[in-house]
C-alpha positions in Angstrom: 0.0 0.0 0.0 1.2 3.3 -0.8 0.9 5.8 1.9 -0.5 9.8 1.0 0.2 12.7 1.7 -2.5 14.5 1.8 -4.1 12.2 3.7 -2.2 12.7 6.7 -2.8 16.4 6.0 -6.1 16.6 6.3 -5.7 15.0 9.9 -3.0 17.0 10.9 -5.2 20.2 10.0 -7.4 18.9 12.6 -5.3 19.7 15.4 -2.9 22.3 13.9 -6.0 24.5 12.8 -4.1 28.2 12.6 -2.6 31.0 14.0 -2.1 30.7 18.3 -0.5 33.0 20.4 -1.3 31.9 24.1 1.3 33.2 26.7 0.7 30.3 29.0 2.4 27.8 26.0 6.1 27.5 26.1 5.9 26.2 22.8 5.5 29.9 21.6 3.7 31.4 18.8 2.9 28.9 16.0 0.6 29.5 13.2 -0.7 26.0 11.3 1.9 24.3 14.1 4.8 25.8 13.2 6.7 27.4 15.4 8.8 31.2 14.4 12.0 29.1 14.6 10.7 26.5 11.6 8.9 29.3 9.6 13.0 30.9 9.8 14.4 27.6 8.2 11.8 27.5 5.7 12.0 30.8 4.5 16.1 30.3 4.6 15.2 27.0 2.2 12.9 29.1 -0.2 10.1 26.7 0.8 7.8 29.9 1.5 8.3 33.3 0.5 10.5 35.7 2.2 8.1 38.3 3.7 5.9 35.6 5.1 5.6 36.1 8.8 4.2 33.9 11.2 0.7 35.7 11.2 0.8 36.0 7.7 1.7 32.2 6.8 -0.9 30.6 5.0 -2.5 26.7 5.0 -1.0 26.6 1.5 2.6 27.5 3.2 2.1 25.4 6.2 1.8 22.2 4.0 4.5 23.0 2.1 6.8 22.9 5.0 4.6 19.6 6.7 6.2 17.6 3.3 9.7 19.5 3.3 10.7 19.8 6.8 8.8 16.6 7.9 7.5 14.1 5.2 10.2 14.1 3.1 12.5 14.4 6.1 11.4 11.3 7.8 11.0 9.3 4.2 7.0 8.7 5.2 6.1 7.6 1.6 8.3 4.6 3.3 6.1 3.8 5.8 3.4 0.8 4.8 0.3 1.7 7.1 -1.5 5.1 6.5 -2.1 5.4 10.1 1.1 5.0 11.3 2.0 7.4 8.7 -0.3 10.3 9.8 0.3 9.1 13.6 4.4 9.8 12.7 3.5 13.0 10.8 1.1 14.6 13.6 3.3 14.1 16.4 6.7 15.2 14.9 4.9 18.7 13.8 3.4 18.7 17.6 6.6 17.9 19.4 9.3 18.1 16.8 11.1 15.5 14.6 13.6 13.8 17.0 11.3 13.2 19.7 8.6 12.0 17.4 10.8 9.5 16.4 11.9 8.6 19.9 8.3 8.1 20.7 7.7 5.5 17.9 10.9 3.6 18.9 9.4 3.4 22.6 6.1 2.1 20.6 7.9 -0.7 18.4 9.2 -2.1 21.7 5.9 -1.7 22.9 4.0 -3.6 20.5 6.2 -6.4 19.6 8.7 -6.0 22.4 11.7 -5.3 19.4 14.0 -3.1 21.2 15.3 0.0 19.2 17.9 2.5 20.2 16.2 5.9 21.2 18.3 7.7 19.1 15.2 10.2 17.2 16.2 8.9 13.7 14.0 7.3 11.7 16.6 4.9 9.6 16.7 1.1 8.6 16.1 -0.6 11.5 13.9 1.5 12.7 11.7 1.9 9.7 11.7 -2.1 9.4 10.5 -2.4 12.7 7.6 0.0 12.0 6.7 -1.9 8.7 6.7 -5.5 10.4 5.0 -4.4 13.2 0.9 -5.1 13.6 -0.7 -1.7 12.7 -3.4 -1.4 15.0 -0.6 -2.3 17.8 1.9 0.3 17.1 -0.9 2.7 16.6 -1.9 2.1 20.2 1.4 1.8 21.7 2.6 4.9 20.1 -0.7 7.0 21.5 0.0 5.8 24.7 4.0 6.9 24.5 2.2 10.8 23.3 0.1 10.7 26.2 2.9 10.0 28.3 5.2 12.2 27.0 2.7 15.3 27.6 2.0 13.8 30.8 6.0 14.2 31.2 5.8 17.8 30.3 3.1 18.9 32.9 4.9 16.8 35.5 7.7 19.1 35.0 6.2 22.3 34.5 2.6 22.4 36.4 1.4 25.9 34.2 1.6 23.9 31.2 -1.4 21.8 32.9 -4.2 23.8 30.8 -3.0 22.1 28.1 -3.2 18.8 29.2 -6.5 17.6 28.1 -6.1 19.1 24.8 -3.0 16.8 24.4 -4.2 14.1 25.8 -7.5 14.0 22.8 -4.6 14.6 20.3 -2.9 11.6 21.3 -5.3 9.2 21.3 -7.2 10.5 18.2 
């Protein structure tokens, strides 16, 4: 099966919706989930025009960076299942690339009890374990490792604890 795109999209617009500025979030300002810092990189890699700002960023701009800076980064046409696919896609944009992909490797061992090193990068081994592992499985395991690592986050910093239940739908949708 061949994984899409836009598929994952659609889901990801779900939860990354538009511009948020919310001075309780540590994460920042992020408009379509992306934070000033990516919008930088992306401008710097003439995937969006210069003068875009973060307010200014469009849906069309955000997806072009959701297949450069993540997508294409991770190699998700690679990955067999759709839903781990979008599952991969929606939690690197939430909580960045290399603890996305720490996440997942904490789900393979999960599910099938495979043990990966944590090292955030999405290569060989790891992608092999992803693709022999049962997809409704890894889906749940990997949920559960979201929730947990949110969990992780208010534990550590109690005013991010407003967020909580937001994250906690977001994983487990």
């Amino acid at each position: 099966m061949t994984v899409n795109f836009d598929e994952a999209v659609k889901i990801l617009l779900v939860d990354e919706g538009g511009f948020t500025d919310d001075s309780r979030d540590r994460g920042g300002i992020t408009n379509y989930g992306i934070t000033k810092a990516t919008l930088l990189e992306a401008i710097e890699a003439d995937i969006v025009p210069r003068e875009t700002t973060i307010r200014t960023l469009t849906k069309s701009n955000a997806i072009d960076i959701y297949s450069e800076f993540y997508w294409k980064r991770l190699n998700l046409d690679k990955i067999d299942a759709q839903s781990i696919a979008n599952k991969i896609l929606n939690v690197s944009v939430n909580v960045g690339l290399h603890w996305g992909v720490i996440l997942l490797q904490r789900a393979v061992h999960a599910a099938t009890g495979d043990v990966l090193e944590e090292d955030g990068i999405l290569g060989p081994k790891t992608l092999e374990a992803v693709n022999s592992a049962p997809a409704a499985s890894l889906l749940a395991a990997y949920r559960s490792e979201q929730a947990g690592y949110y969990r992780s986050i208010v534990t550590k910093d109690d005013s991010q604890s407003c967020f909580l239940n937001g994250w906690i739908s977001r994983a487990y949708r």
